[in-house]
C-alpha positions as CSV (number, residue, x, y, z in Angstrom):
1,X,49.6,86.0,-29.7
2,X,47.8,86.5,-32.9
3,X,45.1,88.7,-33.9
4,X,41.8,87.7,-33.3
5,X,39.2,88.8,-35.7
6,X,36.4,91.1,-34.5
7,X,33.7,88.5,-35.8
8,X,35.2,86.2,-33.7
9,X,35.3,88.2,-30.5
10,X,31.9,89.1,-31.0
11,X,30.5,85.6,-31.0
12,X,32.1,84.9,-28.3
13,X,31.0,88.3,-26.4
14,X,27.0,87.6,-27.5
15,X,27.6,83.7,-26.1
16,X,29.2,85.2,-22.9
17,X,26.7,88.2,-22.4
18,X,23.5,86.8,-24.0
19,X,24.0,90.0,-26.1
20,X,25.6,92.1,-28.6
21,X,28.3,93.7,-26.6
22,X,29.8,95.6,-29.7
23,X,31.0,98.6,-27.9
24,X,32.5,97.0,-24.7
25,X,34.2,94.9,-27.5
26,X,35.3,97.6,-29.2
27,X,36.6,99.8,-26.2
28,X,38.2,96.8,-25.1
29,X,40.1,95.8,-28.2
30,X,41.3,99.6,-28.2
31,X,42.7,99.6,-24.9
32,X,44.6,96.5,-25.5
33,X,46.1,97.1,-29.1
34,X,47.4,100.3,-26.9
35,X,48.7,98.7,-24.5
36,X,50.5,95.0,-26.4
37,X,49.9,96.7,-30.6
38,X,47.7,95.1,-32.7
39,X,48.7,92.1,-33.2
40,X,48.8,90.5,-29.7
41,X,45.7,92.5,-29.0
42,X,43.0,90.1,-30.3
43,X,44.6,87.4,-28.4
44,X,44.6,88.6,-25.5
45,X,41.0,89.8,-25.8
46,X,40.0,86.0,-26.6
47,X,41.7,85.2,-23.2
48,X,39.4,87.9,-21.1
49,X,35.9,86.6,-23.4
50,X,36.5,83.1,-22.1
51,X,37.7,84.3,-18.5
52,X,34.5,86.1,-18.7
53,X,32.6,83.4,-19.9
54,X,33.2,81.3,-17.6
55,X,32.9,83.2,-14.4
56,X,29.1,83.9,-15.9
57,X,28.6,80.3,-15.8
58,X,29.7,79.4,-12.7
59,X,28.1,82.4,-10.8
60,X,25.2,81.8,-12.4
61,X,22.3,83.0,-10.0
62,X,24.9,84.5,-7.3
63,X,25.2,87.3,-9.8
64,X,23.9,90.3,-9.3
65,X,23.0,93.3,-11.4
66,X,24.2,97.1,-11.5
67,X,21.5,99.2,-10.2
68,X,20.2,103.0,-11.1
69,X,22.3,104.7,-8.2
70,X,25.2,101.7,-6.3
71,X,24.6,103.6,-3.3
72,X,22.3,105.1,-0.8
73,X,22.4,107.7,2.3
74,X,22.2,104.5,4.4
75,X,25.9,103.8,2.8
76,X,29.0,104.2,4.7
77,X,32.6,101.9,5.0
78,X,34.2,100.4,7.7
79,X,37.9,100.1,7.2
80,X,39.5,97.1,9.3
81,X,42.2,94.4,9.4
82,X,41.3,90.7,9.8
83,X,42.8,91.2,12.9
84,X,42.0,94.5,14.6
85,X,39.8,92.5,17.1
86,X,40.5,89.5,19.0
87,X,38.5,87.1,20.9
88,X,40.9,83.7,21.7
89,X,40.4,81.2,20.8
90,X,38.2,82.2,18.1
91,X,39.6,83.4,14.7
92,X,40.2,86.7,14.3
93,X,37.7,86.8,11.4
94,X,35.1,85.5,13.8
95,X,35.7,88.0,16.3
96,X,35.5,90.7,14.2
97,X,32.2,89.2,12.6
98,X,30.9,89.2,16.2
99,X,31.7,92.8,16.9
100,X,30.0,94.1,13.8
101,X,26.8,91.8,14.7
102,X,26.2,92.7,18.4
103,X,28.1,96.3,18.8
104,X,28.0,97.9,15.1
105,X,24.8,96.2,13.5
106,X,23.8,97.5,9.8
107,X,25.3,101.5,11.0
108,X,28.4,100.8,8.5
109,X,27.1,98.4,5.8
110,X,30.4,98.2,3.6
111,X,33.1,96.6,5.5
112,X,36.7,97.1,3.8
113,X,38.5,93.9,5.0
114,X,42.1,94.7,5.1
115,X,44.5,92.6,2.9
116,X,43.9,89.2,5.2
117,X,45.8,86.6,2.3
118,X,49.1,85.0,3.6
119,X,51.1,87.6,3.5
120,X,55.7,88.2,4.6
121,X,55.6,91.8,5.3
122,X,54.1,95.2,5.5
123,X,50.8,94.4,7.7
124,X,49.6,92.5,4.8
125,X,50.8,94.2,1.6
126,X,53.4,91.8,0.9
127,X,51.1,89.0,-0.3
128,X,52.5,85.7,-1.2
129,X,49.0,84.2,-2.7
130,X,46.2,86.3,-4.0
131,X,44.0,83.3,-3.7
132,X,44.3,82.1,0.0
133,X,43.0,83.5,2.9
134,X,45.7,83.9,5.9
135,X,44.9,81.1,8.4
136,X,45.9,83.0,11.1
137,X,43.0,85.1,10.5
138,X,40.3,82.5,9.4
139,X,39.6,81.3,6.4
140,X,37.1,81.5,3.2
141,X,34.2,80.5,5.4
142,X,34.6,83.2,7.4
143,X,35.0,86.0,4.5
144,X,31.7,84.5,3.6
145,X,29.5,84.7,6.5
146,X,30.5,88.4,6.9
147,X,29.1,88.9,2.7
148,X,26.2,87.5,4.0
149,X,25.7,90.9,6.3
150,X,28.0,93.3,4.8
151,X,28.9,94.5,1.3
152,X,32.7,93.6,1.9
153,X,35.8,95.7,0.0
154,X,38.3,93.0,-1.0
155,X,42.0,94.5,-1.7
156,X,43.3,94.4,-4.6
157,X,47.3,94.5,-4.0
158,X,48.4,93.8,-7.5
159,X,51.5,96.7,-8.0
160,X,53.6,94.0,-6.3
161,X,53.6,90.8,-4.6
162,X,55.8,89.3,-2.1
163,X,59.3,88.5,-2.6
164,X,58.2,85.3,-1.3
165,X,55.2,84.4,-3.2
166,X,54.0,82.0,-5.6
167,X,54.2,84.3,-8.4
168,X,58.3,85.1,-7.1
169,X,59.1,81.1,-6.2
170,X,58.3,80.2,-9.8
171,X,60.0,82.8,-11.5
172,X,63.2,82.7,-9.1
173,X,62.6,78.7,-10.1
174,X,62.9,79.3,-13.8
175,X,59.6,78.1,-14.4
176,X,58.7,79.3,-18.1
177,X,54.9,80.0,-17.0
178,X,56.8,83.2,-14.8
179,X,59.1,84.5,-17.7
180,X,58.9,88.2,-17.4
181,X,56.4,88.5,-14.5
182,X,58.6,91.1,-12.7
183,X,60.9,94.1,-14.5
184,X,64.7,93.7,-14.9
185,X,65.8,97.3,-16.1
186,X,69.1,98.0,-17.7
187,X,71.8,98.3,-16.0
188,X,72.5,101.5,-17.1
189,X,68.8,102.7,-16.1
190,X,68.4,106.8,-15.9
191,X,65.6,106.4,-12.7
192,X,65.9,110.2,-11.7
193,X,62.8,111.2,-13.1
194,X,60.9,107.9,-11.0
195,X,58.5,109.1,-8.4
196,X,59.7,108.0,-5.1
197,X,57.2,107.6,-2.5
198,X,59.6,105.4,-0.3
199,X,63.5,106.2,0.8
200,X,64.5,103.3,0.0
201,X,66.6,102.1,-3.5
202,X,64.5,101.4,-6.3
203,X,65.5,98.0,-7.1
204,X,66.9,95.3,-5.6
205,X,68.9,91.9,-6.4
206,X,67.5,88.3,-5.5
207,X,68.8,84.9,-6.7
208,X,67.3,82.5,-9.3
209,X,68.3,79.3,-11.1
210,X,69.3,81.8,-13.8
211,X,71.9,83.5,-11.5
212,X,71.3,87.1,-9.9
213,X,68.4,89.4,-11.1
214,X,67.9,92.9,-10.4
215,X,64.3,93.4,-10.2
216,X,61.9,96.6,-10.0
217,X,60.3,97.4,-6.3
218,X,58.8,100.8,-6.0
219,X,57.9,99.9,-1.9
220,X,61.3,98.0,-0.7
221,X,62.7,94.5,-1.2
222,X,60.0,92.8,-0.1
223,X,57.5,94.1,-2.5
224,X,58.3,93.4,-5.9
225,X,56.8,94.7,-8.6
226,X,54.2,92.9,-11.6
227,X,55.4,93.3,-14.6
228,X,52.2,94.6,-16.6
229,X,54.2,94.9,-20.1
230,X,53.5,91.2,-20.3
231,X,49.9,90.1,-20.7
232,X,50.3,86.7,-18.8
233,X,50.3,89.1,-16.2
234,X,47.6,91.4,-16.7
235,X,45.3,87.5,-18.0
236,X,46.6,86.2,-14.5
237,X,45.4,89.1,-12.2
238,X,42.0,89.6,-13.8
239,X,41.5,86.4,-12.8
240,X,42.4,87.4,-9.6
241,X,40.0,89.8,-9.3
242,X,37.3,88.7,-11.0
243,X,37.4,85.3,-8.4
244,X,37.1,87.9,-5.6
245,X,33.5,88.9,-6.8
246,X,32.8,85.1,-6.7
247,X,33.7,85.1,-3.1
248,X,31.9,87.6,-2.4
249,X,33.3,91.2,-2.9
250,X,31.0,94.1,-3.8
251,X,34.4,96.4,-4.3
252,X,37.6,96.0,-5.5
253,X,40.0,98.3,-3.6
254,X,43.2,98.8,-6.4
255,X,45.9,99.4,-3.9
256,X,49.0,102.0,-4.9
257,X,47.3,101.5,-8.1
258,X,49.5,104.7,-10.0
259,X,53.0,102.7,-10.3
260,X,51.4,100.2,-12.2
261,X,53.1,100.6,-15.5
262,X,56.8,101.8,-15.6
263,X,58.8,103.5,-19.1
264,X,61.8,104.4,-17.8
265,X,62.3,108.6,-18.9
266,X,59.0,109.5,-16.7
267,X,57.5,109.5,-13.7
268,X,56.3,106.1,-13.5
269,X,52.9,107.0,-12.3
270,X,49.8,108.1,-13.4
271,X,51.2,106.9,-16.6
272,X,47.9,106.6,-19.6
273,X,48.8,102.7,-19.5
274,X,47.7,102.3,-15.8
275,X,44.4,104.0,-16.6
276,X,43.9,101.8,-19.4
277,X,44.7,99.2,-17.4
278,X,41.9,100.5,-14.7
279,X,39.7,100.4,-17.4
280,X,40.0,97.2,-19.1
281,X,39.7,95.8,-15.3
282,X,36.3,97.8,-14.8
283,X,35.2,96.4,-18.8
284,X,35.4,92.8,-17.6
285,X,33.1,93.5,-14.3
286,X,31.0,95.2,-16.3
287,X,30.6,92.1,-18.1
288,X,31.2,89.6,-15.5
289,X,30.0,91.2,-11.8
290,X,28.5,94.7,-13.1
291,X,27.2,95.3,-9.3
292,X,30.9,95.1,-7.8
293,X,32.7,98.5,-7.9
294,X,35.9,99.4,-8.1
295,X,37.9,102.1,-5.4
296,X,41.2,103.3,-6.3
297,X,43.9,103.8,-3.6
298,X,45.9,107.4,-5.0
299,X,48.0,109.1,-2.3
300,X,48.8,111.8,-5.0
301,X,48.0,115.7,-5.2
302,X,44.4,116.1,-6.0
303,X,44.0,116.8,-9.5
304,X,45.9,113.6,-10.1
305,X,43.9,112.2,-7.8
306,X,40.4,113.0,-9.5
307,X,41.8,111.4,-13.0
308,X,41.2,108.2,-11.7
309,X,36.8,108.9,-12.4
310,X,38.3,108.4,-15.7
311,X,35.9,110.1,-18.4
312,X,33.0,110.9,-15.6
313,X,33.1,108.0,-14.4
314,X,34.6,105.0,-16.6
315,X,37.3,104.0,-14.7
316,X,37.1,103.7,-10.7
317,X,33.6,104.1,-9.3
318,X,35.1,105.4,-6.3
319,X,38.3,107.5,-5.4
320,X,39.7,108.3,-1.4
321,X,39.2,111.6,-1.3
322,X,42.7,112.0,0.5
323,X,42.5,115.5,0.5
324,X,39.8,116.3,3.4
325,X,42.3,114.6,6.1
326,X,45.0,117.0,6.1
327,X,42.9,120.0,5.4
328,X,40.3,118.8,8.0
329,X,43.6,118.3,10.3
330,X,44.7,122.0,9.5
331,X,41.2,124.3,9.8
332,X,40.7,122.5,13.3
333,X,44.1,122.7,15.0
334,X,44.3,126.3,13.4
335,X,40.4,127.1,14.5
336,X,40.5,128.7,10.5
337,X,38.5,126.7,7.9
338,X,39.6,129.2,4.8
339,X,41.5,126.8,3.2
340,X,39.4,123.7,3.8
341,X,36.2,126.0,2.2
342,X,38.2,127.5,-0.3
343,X,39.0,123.8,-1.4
344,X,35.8,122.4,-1.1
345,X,33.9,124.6,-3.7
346,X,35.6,122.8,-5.9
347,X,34.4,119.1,-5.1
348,X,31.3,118.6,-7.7
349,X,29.2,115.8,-7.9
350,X,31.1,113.7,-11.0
351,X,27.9,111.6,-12.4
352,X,25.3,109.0,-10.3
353,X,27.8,106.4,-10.6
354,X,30.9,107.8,-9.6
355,X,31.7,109.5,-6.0
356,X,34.3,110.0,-3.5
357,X,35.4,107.6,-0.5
358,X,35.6,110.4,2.2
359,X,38.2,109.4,5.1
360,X,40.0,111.2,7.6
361,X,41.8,108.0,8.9
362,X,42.9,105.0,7.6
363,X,45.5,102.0,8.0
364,X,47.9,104.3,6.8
365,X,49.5,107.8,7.7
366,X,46.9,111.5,6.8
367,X,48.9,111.9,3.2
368,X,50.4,115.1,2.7
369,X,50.9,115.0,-0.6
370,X,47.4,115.3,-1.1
371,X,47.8,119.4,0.0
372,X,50.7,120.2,-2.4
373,X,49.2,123.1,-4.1
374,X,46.7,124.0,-1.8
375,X,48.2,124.7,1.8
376,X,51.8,126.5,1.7
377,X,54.8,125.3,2.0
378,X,54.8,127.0,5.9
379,X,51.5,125.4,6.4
380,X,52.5,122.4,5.5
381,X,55.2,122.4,7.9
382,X,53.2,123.6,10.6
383,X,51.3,120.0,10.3
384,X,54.6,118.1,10.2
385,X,55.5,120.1,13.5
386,X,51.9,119.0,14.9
387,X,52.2,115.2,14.5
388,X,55.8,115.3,16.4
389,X,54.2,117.4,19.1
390,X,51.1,114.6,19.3
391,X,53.7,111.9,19.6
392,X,53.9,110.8,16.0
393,X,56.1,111.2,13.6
394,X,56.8,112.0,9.6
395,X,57.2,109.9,6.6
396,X,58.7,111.2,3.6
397,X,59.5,110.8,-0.3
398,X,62.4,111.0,-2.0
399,X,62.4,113.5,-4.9
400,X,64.6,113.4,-8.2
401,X,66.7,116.2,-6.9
402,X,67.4,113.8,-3.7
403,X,66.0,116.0,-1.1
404,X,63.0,114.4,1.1
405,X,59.4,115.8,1.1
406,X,56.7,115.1,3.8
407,X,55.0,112.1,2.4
408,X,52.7,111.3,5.7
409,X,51.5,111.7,9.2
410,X,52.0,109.1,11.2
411,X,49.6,109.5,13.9
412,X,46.2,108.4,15.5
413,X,43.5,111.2,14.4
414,X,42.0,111.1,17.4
415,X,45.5,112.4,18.6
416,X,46.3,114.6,15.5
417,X,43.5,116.8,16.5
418,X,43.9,116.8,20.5
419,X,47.1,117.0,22.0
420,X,48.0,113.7,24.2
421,X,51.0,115.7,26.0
422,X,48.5,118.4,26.9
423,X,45.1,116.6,27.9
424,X,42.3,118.7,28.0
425,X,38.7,117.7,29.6
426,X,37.4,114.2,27.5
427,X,34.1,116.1,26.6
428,X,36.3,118.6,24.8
429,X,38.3,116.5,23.3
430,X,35.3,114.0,22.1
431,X,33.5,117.2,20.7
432,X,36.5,118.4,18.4
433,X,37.2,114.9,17.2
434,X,33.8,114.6,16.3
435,X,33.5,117.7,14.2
436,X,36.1,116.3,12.1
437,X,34.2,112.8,11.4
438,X,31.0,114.8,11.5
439,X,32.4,116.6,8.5
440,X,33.3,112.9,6.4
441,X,30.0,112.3,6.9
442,X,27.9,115.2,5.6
443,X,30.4,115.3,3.1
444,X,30.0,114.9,-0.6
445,X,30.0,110.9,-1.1
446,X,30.1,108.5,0.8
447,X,32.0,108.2,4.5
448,X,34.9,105.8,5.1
449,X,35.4,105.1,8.8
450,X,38.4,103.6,10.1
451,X,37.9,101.0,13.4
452,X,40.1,103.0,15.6
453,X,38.2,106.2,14.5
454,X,34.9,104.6,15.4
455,X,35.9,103.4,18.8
456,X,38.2,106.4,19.6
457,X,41.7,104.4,20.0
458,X,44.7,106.8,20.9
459,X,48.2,106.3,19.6
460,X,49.8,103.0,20.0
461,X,53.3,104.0,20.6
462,X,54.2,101.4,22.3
463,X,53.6,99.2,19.2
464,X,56.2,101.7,17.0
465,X,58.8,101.6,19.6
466,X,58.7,97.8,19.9
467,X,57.9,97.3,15.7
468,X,60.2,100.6,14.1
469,X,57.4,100.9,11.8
470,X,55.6,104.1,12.3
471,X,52.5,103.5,10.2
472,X,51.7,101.1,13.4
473,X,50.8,104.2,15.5
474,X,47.7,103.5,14.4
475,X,47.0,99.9,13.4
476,X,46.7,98.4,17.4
477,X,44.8,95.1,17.8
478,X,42.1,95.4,20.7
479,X,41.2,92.7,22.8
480,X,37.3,92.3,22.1
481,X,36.3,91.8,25.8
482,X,38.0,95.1,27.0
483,X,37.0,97.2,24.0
484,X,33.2,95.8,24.9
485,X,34.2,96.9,28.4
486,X,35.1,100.4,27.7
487,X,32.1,100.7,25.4
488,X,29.5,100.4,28.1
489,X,31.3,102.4,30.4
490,X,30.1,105.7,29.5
491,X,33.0,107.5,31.3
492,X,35.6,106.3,28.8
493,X,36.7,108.4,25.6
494,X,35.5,105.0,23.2
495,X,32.1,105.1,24.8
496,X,31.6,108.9,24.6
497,X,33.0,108.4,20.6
498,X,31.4,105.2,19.5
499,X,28.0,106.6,21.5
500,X,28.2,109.9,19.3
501,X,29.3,108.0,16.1
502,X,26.7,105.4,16.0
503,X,24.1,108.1,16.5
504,X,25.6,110.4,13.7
505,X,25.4,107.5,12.0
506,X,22.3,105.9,12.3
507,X,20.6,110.0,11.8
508,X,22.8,110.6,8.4
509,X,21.1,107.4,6.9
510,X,17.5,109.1,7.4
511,X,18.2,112.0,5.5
512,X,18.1,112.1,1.4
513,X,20.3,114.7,1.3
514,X,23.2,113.0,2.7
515,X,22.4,110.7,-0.5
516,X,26.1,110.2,-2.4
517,X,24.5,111.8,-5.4
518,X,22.8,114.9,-3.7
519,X,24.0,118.3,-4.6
520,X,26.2,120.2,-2.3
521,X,26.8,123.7,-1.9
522,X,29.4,125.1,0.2
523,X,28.4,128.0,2.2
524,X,30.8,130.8,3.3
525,X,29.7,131.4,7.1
526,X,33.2,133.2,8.3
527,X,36.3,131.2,9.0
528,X,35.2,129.9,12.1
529,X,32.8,127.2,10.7
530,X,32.7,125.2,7.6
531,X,29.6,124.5,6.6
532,X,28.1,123.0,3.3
533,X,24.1,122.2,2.1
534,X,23.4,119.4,1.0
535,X,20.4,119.0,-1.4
536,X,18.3,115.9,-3.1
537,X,16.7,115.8,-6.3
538,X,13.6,115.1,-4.8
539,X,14.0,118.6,-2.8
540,X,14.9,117.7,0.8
541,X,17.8,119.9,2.3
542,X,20.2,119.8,5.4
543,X,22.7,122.4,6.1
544,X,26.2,120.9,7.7
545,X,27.3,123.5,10.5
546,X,31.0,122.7,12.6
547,X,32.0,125.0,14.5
548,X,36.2,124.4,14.3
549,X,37.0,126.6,17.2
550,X,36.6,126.5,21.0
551,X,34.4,129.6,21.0
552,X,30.6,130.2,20.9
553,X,29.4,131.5,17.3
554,X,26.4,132.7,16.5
555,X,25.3,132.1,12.2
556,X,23.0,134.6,10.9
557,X,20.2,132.9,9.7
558,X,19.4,134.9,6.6
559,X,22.9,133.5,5.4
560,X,21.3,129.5,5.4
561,X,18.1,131.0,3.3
562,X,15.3,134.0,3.9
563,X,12.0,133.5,5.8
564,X,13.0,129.7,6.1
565,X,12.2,127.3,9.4
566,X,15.3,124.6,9.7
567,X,15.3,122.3,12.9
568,X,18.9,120.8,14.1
569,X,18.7,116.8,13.9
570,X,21.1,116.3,16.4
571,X,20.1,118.6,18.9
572,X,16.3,118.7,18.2
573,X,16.9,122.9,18.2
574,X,14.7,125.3,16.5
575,X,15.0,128.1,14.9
576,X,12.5,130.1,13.0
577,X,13.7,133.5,10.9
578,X,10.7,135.4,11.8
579,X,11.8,134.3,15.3
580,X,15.8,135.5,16.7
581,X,16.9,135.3,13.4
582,X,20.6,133.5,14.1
583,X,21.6,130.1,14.9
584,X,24.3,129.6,17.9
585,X,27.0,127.3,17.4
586,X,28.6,126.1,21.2
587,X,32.1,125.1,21.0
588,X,33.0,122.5,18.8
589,X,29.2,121.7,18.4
590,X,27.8,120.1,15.1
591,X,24.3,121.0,13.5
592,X,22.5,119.3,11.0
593,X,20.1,121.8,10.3
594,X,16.7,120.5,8.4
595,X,14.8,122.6,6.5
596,X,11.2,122.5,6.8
597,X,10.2,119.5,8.5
């Protein structure tokens, strides 16, 4: 491609921004010569202006515009499939649109729809077109009634696509449009340094009109990898993305978004390419849909984790904060929060556009590489040993040396933290799974809540036994009669969960503090509870008490702050300083304490 001159590209920025956009320009002309050298650079950069141009036009007054803060305390994500509730013969969109109008209402106003394109393999992440909706599950109509409610989460699956996708089919076809849209290494390719997140080979063989081709696919050989060296590629799936905010997406979830760019002689991930990469993705919102945010999907150790902010915040408005799961997991099975406090002072607030995406569960496993560095190596085992004893099981990674390490839990959470070969009384084991969503959502940023967290589903077995795919422990499709069923019987473990999660729910939205961008403080209480204060700029506090063991505990209140009045939300408790002077904690009890009012 030749080298556009900068004059150039700034006409065409001013025509499509109705502005001087010099220093988007700029950046973006910078990441690019980085990425192809400077003399494809320019060209490519004409390509985004006009793909940016015209998705201006033809949004014209659907488009929105970025805000002071993108988020409130009324703010917190479902996670779903398409499919996780049925209703025949409607489609499964429709059911699920249904469930969040009459059962859920505005408690979760984000919904993260679940890959729902046509799709081979892998639940969904094996997507043979970006640009269809799987008819199985409903169809564009569908995805737009639900933006009409909900500020939906669109993924993002563009590491890979589908041995049998469009993008494969013309490339396998020799169609000259697909030339070099996937990687062929060398055959004599030194991989040993590759991270492996899967044990499975790193490449794999499939036929072509051009004979046999060995092609890169870091997740198995039905997931084959973009080739993001060629900027077809990276021109094609902007596109992609940028179409999503059309159809109404307010986030872009990146999915296994650190493999993205691959030089053989490192790690393949994290690599400064992929966050360029991030970045130029996040320029063109900025200039196309600057109200849709972007959420980055990073299994990886924390400090590699927090990299994807960017430079405070220039790259992914929103990272998982994959860490809490497993620590969570640990300080409550353990009844010792040391390690989840000692971690936690040093979560800071990152700027007021930029936050964490706080889960315990999701579609996937409770990561463990996540703790590497921060629980021992006998710690860490001690949680692999848990999830076989709660009837899951362990996923690992293949490391250079060829020896596996624990990559994942596979297991419910409702499970992880109660013991389904040892049942204990429902109101116990309501009140400890509680404390550990109770903790997502006091938690600095906003909460993510999985479907089968909010309606407290147990592991599906069954479904791994009949599947062989373990991460379906937790991915079970619910019939939306029965589930309405057991939610208004108030004997059953989902009513007693979705009860208690709707109300923790519906109080965090009422309190400033639990804004994303409040300050937090994490207070040292003894090991016993983990408790953080949460404060707004405008002054209003709440102190998060969870009591992690089965005991009573009684909190000093002098510890919380001197001569003070705080009054528990949940519980409508008192206590005054001048008064008993300590706060008691029952077993596995949560306490939103308010100070003053």
């Amino acid at each position: 491609m030749a080298r556009l001159e900068l004059p150039q590209v700034k006409k065409r920025l001013r025509t499509a921004d109705g502005a001087d956009s010099a220093e988007a320009r700029e950046r973006m002309l910078g990441r690019l010569e980085l990425l192809y050298g400077r003399e494809s650079a320019g060209g490519v950069l004409e390509e985004i202006v006009q793909l940016v141009a015209k998705l201006r036009q033809s949004a014209g007054a659907k488009r929105g515009a970025p805000t002071e803060a993108p988020w409130s305390e009324r703010d917190a994500l479902l996670i779903t499939y398409g499919d996780s509730v049925l209703d025949p013969p409607k489609a499964p969109l429709a059911a699920l649109e249904r469930f969040l109008r009459e059962e859920v209402g505005d408690s979760l106003p984000f919904v993260h729809l679940l890959p729902f394109y046509p799709y081979s393999s892998d639940d969904g992440f094996a997507v043979m077109d970006f640009r269809k909706v799987n008819p199985e599950l409903g169809s564009w109509n569908d995805v737009e009634r639900l933006s009409r409610d909900y500020r939906l989460v669109f993924d993002g699956v563009i590491n890979h696509v589908s041995a049998s996708s469009v993008y494969m089919k013309g490339y396998a076809g020799a169609d000259a449009k697909y030339d070099d849209f996937f990687i062929e290494p060398p055959a004599d390719a030194d991989t040993s340094t590759v991270l492996r997140t899967r044990n499975l080979p790193l490449f794999h063989e499939y036929e072509t009109a051009r004979g046999r081709k060995r092609l890169w696919t870091t997740f198995g050989p039905d997931m084959v990898d973009l080739n993001y060296a060629n900027p077809r590629v990276l021109l094609e799936i902007l596109d992609v993305l940028l179409s999503y905010a059309e159809r109404g997406a307010a986030v872009i979830r990146l999915d296994a978004i650190p493999y993205l760019w691959k030089r053989l002689g490192t790690s393949c991930a994290h690599l400064p390419q992929t966050h360029e990469i991030i970045k130029l993705i996040r320029d063109a919102f900025d200039l196309a849909f600057p109200e849709v945010l972007l959420l980055t999907e990073t299994n990886a150790p924390h400090h590699e984790n927090l990299s994807y902010f960017g430079d405070r915040g220039d790259e992914a408005q929103m990272i998982y904060n994959f860490t809490l799961a497993p620590l969570v997991l640990f300080a409550l099975t353990t009844g010792d929060g040391t390690k989840l406090t000692q971690w936690a002072r040093t979560i800071e607030k990152v700027s007021d556009h930029a936050t964490y995406l706080n889960v315990t569960a999701t579609h996937d496993g409770i990561g463990m590489r996540p703790t590497e560095g921060i629980l021992s190596e006998a710690e860490r085992a001690f949680l692999c040993d848990l999830a076989y004893a709660h009837a899951g099981t362990v996923s690992g990674k293949r490391n250079p040396d060829g020896t596996l390490s624990p990559y994942e839990l596979n297991l419910n959470y409702f499970d992880a933290v109660n013991n389904p070969n040892r049942p204990e009384p429902a109101e116990v084991e309501v009140a400890r799974f509680m404390v550990s969503q109770a903790i997502a959502l006091a938690f600095l940023g906003i909460p993510g809540v999985y479907i089968h967290s909010l309606v407290g589903s147990r592991n599906d077995t069954e479904a791994v036994r009949a599947s062989g795919i373990a991460r379906r422990i937790n991915r079970a499709k619910m019939n939306l009669g029965e589930l309405r069923s057991e939610i208004a019987d108030a004997a059953t473990i989902r009513a007693r969960v979705f009860r208690e999660y709707k109300r923790l729910l519906d109080l965090r939205c009422r309190e400033k503090a639990f804004h994303p961008n409040a300050r937090q403080e994490v207070l040292d209480l003894g090991s016993s509870v983990f408790a953080i204060r949460r404060r707004s700029d405008s002054g209003e506090t709440v102190a998060a008490l969870n009591n992690l063991t089965s005991a009573t505990v009684s909190i000093g209140m002098e510890s919380l702050t001197a001569g003070a009045a705080w009054r528990d939300i949940l519980s409508e408790d008192k206590s005054e300083r001048e008064g008993h002077g300590f706060f008691r904690l029952r077993p596995y009890q949560v306490a939103w304490l308010r100070h003053g009012r």
